[in-house]
C-alpha positions as a Python dict, from the first residue, in 0.01 Angstrom:
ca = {
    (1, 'X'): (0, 0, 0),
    (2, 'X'): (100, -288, 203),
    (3, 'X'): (482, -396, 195),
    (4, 'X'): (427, -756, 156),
    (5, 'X'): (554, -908, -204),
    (6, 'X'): (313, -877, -458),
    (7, 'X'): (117, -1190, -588),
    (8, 'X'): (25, -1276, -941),
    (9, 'X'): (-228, -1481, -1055),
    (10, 'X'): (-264, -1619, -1417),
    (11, 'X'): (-636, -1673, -1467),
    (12, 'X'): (-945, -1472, -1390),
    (13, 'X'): (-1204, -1752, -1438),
    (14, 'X'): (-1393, -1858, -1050),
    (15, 'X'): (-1099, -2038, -944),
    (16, 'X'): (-787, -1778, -1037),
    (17, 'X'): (-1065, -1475, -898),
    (18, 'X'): (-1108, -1688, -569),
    (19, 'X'): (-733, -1727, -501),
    (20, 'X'): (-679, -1353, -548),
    (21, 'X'): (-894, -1279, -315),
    (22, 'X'): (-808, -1541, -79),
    (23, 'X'): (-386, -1393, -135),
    (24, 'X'): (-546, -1003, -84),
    (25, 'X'): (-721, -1113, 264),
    (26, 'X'): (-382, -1043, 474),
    (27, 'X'): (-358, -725, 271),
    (28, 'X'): (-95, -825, -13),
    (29, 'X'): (-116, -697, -333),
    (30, 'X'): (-247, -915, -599),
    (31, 'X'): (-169, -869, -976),
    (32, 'X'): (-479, -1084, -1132),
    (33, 'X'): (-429, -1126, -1528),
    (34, 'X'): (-783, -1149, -1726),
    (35, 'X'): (-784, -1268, -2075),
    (36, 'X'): (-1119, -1074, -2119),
    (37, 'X'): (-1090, -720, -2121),
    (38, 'X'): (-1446, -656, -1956),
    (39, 'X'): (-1341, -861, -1681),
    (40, 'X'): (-1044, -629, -1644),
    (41, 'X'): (-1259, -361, -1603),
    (42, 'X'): (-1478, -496, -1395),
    (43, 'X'): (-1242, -601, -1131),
    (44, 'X'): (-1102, -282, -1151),
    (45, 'X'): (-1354, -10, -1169),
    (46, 'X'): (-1600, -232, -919),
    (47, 'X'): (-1411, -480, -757),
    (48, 'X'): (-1630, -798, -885),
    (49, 'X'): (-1617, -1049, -1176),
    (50, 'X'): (-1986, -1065, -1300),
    (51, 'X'): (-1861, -1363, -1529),
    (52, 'X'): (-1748, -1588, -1349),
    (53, 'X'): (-1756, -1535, -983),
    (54, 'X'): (-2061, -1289, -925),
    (55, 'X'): (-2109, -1408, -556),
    (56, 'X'): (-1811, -1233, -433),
    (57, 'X'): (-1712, -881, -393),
    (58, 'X'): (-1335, -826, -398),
    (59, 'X'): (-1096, -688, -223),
    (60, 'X'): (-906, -363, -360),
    (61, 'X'): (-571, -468, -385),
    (62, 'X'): (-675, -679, -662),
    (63, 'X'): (-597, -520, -935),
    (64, 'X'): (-673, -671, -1266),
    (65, 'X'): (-453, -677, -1645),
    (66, 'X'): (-442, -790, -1964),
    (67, 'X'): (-103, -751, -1983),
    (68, 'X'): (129, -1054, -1886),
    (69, 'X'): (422, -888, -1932),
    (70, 'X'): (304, -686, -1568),
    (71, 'X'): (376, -998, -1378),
    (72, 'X'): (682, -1090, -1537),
    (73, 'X'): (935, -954, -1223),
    (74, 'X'): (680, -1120, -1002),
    (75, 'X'): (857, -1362, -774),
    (76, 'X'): (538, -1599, -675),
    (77, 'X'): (285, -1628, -988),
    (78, 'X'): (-9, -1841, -955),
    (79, 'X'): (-123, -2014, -1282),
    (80, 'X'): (-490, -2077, -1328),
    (81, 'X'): (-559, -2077, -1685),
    (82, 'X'): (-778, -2407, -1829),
    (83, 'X'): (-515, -2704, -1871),
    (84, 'X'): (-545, -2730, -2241),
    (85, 'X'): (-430, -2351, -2271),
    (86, 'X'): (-140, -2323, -2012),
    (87, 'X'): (170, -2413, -2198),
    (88, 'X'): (56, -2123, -2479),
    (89, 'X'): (-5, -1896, -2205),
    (90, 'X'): (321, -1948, -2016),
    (91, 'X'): (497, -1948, -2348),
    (92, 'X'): (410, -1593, -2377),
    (93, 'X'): (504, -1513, -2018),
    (94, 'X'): (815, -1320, -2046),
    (95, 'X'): (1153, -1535, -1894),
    (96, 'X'): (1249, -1445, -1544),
    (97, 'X'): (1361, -1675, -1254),
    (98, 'X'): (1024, -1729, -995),
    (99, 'X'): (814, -1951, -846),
    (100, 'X'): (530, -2094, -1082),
    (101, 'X'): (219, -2244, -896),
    (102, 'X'): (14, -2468, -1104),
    (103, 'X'): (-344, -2482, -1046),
    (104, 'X'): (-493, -2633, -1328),
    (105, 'X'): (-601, -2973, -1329),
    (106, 'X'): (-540, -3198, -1621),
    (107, 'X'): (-304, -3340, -1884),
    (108, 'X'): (-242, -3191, -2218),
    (109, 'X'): (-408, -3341, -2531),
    (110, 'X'): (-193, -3434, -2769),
    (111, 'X'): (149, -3437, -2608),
    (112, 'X'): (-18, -3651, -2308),
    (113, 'X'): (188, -3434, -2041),
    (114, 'X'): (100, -3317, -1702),
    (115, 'X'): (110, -2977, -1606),
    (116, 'X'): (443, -2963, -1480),
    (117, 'X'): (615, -3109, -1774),
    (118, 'X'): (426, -2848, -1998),
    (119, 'X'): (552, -2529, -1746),
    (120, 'X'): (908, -2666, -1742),
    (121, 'X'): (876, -2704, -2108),
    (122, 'X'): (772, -2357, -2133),
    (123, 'X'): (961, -2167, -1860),
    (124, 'X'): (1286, -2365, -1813),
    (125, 'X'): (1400, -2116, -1531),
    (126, 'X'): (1123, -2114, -1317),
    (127, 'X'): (1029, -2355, -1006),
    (128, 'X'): (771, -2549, -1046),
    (129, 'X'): (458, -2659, -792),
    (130, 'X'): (149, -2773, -777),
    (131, 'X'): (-130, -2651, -569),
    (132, 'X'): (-426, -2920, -549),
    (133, 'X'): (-694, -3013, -323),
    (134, 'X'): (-1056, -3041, -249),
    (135, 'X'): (-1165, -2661, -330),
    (136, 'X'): (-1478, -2503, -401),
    (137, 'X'): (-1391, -2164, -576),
    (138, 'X'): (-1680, -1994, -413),
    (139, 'X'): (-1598, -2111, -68),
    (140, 'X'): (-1263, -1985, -40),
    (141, 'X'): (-1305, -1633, -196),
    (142, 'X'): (-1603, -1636, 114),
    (143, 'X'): (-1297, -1701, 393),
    (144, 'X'): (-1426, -2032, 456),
    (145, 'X'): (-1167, -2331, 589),
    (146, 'X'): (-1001, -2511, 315),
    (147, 'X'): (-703, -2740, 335),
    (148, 'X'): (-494, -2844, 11),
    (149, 'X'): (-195, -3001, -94),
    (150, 'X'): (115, -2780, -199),
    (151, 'X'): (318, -3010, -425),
    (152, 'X'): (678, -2854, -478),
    (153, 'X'): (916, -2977, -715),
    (154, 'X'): (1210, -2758, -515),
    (155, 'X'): (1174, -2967, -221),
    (156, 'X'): (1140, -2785, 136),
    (157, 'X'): (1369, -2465, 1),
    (158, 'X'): (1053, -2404, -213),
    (159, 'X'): (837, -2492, 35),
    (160, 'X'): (1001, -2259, 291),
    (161, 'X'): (932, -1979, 22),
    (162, 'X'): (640, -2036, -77),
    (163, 'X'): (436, -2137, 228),
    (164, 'X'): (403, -1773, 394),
    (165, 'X'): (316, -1654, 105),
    (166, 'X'): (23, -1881, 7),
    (167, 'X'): (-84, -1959, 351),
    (168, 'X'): (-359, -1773, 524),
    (169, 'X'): (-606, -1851, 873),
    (170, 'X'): (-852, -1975, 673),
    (171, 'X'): (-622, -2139, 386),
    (172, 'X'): (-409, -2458, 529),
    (173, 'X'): (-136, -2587, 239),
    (174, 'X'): (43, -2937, 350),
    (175, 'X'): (371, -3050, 245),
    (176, 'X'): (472, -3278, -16),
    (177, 'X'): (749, -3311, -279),
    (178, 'X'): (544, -3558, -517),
    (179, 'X'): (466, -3333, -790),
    (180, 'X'): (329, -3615, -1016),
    (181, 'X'): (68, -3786, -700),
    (182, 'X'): (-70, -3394, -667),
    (183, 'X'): (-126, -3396, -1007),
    (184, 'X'): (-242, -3743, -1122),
    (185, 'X'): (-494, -3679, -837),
    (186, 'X'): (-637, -3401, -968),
    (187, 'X'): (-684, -3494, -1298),
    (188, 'X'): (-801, -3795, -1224),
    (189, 'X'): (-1056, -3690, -962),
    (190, 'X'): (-1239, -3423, -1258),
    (191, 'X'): (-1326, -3748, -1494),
    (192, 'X'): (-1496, -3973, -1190),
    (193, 'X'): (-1672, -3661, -1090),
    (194, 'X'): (-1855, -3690, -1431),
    (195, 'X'): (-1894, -4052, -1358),
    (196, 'X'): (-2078, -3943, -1060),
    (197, 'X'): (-2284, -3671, -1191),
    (198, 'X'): (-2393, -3964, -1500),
    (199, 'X'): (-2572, -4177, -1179),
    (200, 'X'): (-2710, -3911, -1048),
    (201, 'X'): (-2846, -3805, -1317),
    (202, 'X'): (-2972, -4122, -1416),
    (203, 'X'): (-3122, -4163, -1006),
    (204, 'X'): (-2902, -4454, -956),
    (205, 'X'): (-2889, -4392, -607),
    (206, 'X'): (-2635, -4313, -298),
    (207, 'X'): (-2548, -4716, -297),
    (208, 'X'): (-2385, -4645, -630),
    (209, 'X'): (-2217, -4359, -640),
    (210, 'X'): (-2004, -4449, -302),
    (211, 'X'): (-1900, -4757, -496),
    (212, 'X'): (-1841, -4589, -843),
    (213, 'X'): (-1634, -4368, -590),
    (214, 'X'): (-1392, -4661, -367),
    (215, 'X'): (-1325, -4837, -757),
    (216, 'X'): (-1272, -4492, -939),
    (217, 'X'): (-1018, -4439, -607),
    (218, 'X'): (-859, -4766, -703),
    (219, 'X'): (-814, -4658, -1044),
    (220, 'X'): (-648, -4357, -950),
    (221, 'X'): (-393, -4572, -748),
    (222, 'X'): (-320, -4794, -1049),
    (223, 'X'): (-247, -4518, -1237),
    (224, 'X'): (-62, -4345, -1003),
    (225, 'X'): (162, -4624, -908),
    (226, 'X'): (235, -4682, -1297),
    (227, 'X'): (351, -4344, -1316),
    (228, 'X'): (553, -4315, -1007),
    (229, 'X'): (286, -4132, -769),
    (230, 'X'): (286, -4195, -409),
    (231, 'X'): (18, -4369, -249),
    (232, 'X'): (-13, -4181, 41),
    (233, 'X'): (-25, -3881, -155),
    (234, 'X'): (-311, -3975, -319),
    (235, 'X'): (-478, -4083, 12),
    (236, 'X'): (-438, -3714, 109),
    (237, 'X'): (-623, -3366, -14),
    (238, 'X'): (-497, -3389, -370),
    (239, 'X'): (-630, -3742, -406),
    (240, 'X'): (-917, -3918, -197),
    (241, 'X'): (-1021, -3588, -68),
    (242, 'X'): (-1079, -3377, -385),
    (243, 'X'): (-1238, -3720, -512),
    (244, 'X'): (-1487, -3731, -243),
    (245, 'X'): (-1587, -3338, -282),
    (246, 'X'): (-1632, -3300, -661),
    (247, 'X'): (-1800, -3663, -698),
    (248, 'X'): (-2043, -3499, -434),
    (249, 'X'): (-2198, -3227, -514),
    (250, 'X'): (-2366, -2934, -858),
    (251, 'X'): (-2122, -2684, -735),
    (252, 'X'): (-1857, -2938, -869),
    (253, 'X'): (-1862, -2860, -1273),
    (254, 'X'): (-1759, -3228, -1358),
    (255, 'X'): (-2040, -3333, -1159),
    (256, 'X'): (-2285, -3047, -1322),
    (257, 'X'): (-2165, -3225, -1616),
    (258, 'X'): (-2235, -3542, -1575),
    (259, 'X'): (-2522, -3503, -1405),
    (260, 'X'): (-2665, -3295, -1723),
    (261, 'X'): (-2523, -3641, -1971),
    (262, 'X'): (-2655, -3872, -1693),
    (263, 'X'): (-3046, -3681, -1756),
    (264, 'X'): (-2992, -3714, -2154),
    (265, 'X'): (-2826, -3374, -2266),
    (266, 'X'): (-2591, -3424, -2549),
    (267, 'X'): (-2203, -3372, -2478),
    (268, 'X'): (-2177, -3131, -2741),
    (269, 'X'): (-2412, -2931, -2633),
    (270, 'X'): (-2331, -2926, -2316),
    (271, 'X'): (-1949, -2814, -2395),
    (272, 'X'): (-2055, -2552, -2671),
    (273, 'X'): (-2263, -2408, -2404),
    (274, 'X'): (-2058, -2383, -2129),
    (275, 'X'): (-1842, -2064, -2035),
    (276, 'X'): (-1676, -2268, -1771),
    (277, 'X'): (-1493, -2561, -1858),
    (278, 'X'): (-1510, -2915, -1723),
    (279, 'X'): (-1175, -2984, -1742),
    (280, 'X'): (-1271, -3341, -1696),
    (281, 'X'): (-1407, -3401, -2039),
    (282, 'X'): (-1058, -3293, -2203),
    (283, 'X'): (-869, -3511, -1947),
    (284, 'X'): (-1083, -3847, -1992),
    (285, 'X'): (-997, -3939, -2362),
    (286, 'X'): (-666, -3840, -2279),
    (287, 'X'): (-617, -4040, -1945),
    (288, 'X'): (-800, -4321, -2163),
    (289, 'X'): (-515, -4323, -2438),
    (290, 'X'): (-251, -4341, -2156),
    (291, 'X'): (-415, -4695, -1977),
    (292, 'X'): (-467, -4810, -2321),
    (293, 'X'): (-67, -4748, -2354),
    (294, 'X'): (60, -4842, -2016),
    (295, 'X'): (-184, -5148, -1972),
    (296, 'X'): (-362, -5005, -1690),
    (297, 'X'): (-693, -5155, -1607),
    (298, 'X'): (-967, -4839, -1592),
    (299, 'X'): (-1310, -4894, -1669),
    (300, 'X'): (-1485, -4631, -1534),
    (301, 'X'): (-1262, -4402, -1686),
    (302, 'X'): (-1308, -4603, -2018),
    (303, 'X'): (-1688, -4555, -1947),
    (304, 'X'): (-1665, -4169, -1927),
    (305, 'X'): (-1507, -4161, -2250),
    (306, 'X'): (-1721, -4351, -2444),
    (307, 'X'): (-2055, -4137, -2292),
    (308, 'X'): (-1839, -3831, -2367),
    (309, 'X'): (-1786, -3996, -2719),
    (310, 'X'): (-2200, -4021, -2760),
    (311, 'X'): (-2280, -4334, -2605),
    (312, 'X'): (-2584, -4409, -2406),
    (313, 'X'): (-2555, -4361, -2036),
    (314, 'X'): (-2776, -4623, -1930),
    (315, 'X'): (-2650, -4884, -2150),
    (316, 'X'): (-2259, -4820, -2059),
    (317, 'X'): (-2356, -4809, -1697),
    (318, 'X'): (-2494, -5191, -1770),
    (319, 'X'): (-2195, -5270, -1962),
    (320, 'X'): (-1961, -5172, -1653),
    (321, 'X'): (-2234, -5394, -1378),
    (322, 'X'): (-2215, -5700, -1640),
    (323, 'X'): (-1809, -5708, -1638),
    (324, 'X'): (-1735, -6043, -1458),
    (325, 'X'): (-1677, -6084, -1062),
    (326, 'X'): (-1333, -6113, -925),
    (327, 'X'): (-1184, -6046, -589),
    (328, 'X'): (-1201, -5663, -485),
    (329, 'X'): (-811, -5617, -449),
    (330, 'X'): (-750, -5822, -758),
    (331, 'X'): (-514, -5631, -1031),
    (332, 'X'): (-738, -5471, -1296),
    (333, 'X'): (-1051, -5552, -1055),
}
């Protein structure tokens, strides 16, 4: 039994599974909360999760419930649950002072919030950050190097308590207090992976995806900068760099996505059969109603929605080529 503070993490799907195993590796104890109970028992009785992260076998002092009331005297509780779902899951959380880590990437439909505003909403007590950055859940439960942004609304007193306890050799958190940069970039990134995945799917080539990437990273500055983001957080992990790893590769499941819509799958299909979610097709009519509202110039993003809506591929890819040329750095270019 190690004497380290126990962990929690909110959030068995690949991602939540791969940070409790990543928080057992120094030998802490990890509380890991499953909505399904076969999961539960999986993790328990053989130390793997066959749903969603089959590639990995876990460590034992992960132990798995369906229970949130086990993490409520928790200090440090990771929360990992699908965007659209984490202010009802907090909301039943019970109310005790502690750290809250969001890592879910998104904005809530509806209500138009980021993820912070939805976990202060829900726990008023608690201390909100945001953990963000380019992350492939499979990597990190395998030990391998990752680096990410940990956003923390407390400023470096948070920091100071919640760096040792998220940091490991492999696992490399950086500093920053702009809660809203770590987030916008994250969201953000998930709907121009899907952008990416439509041209490859339609064989558009390398020439255009690193282009659809450098203007879908200057609509992720406009946005940010209209909502108070730092730029040079989103040149960092939580911005450029999670943009340059999901718009890059299957593992990413934006990019699956798109990739799937870019080769002539229906969207509807594609989310009714999907056990994982893509949390970029909830964020992209939502991040589309917000530059409607603030006046901020995104096509691409305008683009995704409208494929995600039904629309041909092909013929909103040669809708966005035929817009007319300006200078690269203009406003709105």
């Amino acid at each position: 039994m190690s004497d380290l503070p126990t962990i929690g993490v909110i959030g068995a799907g690949a991602w939540g599974t791969a940070l409790a195993q990543m928080l057992a590796s120094d030998g802490r104890n990890v509380i890991l909360w499953a909505f399904e109970a076969e999961v539960v028992e999986a993790i328990n009785s053989q130390h793997n999760n066959p749903l969603y992260l089959p590639s990995a076998t876990l460590s034992p002092n992960i132990r798995a419930t369906g229970d949130l009331a086990e993490l409520a005297k928790l200090d440090t509780v990771l929360v990992v649950t699908p965007a659209q779902l984490l202010g009802r899951i907090l909301g039943e959380l019970p109310a005790s002072p502690r750290d809250l880590v969001l890592c879910s990437k998104g904005i809530e439909a509806g209500t138009k919030r980021l993820m912070n505003d939805v976990a202060r909403a829900a726990c008023p007590d608690s201390g909100i950050a945001v953990l963000s950055g380019p992350t492939f859940a499979h990597e990190v439960a395998g030990g391998l190097p990752t680096a990410v942004t940990l956003a923390c609304g407390g400023g470096r007193e948070q920091w100071e308590r919640l760096s040792p306890a998220i940091a490991r050799p492999a696992f490399r958190p950086y500093y920053t207090d702009d809660v809203t940069g770590a987030e916008i970039g994250g969201s953000i990134k998930n709907v121009l992976a899907i952008a990416c995945g439509v041209v490859d799917g339609l064989e558009l080539g390398q020439n255009a995806r690193a282009a659809l990437i450098a203007r879908g990273y200057a609509e992720m500055l406009r946005f940010g900068e209209n909502l108070g983001a730092r730029t040079e957080t989103l040149a960092g992990l939580c911005g450029l760099g999670d943009l340059v790893l999901t718009c890059s590769s299957t593992s990413s499941r934006n990019f699956s996505l798109g990739k799937a819509l870019g080769e002539g799958q229906s969207a509807a299909d594609l989310m009714a059969d999907r056990r994982t979610v893509a949390e970029g097709a909830h964020t992209a009519p939502v991040l589309a109603e917000l530059a409607e509202d603030r006046g901020i110039t995104m096509p691409i993003t305008i683009a995704v929605n409208a494929i995600l809506g039904g629309e041909n591929p092909r013929d909103t890819v040669a809708a966005l080529l035929a817009r007319p040329l300006r200078a690269e750095q203009e406003p709105g270019a």
